[in-house]
C-alpha positions as CSV (number, residue, x, y, z in Angstrom):
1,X,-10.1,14.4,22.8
2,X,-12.6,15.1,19.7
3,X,-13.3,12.7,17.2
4,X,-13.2,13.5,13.7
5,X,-16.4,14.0,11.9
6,X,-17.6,10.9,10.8
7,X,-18.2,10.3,7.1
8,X,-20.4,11.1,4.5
9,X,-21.1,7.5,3.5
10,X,-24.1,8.6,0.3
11,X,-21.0,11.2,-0.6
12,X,-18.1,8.9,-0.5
13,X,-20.5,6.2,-2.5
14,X,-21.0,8.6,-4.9
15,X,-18.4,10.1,-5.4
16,X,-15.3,7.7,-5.0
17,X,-16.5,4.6,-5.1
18,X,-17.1,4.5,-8.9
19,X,-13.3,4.7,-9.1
20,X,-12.3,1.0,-7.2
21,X,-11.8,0.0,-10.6
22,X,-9.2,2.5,-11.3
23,X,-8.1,2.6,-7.8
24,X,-7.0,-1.6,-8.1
25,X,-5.9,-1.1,-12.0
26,X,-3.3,1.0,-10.4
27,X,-2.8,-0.4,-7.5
28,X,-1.8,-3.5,-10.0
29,X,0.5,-1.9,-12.1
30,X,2.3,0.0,-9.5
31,X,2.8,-3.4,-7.5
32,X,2.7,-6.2,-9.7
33,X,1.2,-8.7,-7.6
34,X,-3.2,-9.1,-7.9
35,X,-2.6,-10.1,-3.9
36,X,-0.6,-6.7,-2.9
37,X,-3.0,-4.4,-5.7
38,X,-6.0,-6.1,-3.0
39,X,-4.0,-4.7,-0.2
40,X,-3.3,-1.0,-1.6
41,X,-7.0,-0.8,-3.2
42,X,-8.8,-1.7,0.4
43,X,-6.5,0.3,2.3
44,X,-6.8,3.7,0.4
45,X,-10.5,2.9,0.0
46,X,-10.3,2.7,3.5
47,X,-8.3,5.7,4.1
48,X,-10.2,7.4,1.9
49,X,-13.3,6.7,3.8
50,X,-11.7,7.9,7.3
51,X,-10.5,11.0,5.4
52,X,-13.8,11.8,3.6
53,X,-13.9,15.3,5.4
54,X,-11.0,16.5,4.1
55,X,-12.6,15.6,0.4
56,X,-13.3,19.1,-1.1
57,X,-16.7,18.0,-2.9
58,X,-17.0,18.4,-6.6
59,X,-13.1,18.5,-6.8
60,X,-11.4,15.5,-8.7
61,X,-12.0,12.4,-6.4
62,X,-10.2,10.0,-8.6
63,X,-7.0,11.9,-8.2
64,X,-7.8,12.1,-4.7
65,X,-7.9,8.4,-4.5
66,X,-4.6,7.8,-6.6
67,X,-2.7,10.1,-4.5
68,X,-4.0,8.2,-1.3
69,X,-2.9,5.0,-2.9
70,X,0.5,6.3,-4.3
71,X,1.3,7.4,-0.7
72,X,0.1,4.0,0.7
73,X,2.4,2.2,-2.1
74,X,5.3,4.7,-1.4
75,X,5.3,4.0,2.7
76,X,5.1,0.3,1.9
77,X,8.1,0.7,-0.3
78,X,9.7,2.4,2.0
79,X,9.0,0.1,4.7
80,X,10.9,-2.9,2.9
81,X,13.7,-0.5,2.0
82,X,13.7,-1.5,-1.6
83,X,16.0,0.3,-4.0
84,X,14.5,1.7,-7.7
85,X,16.2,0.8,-10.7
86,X,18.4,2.6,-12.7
87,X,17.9,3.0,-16.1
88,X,20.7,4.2,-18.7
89,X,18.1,6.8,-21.0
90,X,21.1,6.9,-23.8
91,X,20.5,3.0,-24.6
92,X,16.9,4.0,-25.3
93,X,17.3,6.4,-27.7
94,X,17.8,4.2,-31.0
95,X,14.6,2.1,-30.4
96,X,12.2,5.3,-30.2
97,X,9.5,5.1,-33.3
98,X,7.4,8.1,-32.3
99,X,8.3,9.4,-35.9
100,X,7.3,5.7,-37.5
101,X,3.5,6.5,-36.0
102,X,3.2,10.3,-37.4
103,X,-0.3,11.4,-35.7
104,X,-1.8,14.5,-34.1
105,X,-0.5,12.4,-30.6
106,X,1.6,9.8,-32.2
107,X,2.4,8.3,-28.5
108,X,-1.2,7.7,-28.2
109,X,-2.0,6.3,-30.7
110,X,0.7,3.5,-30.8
111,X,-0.2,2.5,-27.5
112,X,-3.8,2.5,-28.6
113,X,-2.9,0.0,-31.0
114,X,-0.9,-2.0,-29.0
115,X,-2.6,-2.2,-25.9
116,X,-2.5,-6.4,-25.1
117,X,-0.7,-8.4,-22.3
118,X,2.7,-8.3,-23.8
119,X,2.2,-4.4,-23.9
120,X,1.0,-4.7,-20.0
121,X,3.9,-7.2,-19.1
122,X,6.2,-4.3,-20.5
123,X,4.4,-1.5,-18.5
124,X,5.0,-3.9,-15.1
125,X,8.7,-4.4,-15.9
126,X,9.2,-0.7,-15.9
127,X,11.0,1.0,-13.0
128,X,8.6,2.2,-10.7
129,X,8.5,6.2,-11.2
130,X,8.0,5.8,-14.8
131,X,5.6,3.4,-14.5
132,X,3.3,5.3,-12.0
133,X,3.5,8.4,-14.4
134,X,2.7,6.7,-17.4
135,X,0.0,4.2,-15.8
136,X,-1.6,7.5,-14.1
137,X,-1.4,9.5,-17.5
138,X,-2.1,7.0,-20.0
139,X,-4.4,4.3,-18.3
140,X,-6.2,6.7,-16.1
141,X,-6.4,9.4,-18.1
142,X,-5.3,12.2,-15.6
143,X,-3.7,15.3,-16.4
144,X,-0.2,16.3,-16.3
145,X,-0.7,19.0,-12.9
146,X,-3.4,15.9,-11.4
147,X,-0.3,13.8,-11.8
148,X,2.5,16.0,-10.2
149,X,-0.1,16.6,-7.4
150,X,-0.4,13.1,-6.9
151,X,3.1,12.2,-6.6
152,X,3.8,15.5,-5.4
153,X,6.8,17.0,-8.0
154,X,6.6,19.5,-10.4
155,X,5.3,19.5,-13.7
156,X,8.7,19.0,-16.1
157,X,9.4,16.4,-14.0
158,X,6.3,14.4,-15.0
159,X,6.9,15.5,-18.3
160,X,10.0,14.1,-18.2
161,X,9.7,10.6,-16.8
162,X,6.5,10.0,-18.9
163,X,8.7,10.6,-22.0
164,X,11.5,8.5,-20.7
165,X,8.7,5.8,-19.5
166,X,7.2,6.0,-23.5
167,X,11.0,5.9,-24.5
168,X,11.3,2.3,-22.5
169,X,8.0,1.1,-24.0
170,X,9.2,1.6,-27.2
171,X,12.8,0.3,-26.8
172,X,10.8,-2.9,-25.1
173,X,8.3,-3.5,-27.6
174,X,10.2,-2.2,-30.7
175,X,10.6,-5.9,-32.3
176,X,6.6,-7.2,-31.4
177,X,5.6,-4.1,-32.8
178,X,7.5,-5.1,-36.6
179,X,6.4,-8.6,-36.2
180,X,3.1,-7.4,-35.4
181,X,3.0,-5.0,-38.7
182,X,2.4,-1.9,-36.5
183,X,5.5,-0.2,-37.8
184,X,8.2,-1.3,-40.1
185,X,11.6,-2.4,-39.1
186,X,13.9,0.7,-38.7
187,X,17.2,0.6,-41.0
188,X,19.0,2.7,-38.7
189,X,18.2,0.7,-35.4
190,X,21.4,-1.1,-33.9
């Protein structure tokens, strides 16, 4: 039996190493837990390494990474047969203030102001699909077809749950962002 090539250690240095950071950052807000985030980061970066063949060079290695780690975290999931949370979308829709923050990518930009630990303690408490879209899109920075190759679905459907994700944010963060003076407090809102 052959053994696979073996790696190009200067290569994978090069090229995906620079991303740990990114790779544990998500690893963190997919999981939760600093311990388990440890766990995901040095596996991928270990699969990652063993795979390093299959790497198509100058392609997109951070998206390479975060699809080996999403994989990782799925199988784990899988392996202690959690269940994802439901959440009711029509209960979101009177706490949205994407019109409150009119810009050229109002989303953006209220997270940009916002970005503090109660903003990351609402990102964790997320159900898991819309947090990996909107960690992936809006902490990493990666594109709408990086993201439904990561987590392997189609477009809309990223889309989708990273409006939805946006839509929970808002609902959970509607009240810090009055008291904070970010937006003002909605007449309308139930």
């Amino acid at each position: 039996m052959s053994q696979p090539p073996s790696p190009d250690r200067e290569g994978f240095e090069r090229e995906a190493l620079v991303h740990l950071d990114a790779v544990y950052r998500t690893a963190l807000r997919l999981s939760g837990s600093p311990m388990e985030a440890e766990d995901l980061a040095q596996e991928t970066m270990f699969k990652a390494f063993r795979g390093w063949h299959q790497y198509e060079a100058g392609t997109n290695a951070k998206a390479w990474l975060l699809t080996i780690l999403r994989n990782t975290f799925i199988n784990r999931y899988r392996r202690t047969k959690q269940r994802p949370e439901m959440v009711d979308i029509t209960e979101i829709e009177p706490y949205t203030v994407f019109h409150d923050v009119q810009d050229a990518s109002p989303a953006q930009t209220f997270f940009d102001r916002l970005v503090d630990d109660e903003v990351l303690r609402a990102i964790d408490a997320l159900p898991e699909d819309f947090r990996e879209v909107l960690v992936l899109s809006d902490v990493e920075g990666l594109t709408y077809a990086e993201i439904a190759a990561s987590i392997e679905a189609p477009v809309g459907t990223v889309k989708s749950r990273l409006f939805r994700a946006r839509q929970l944010l808002q609902r959970e963060l509607y009240d810090y962002a009055v008291e904070a003076g970010y937006i003002e407090q909605r007449r309308d809102r139930p």
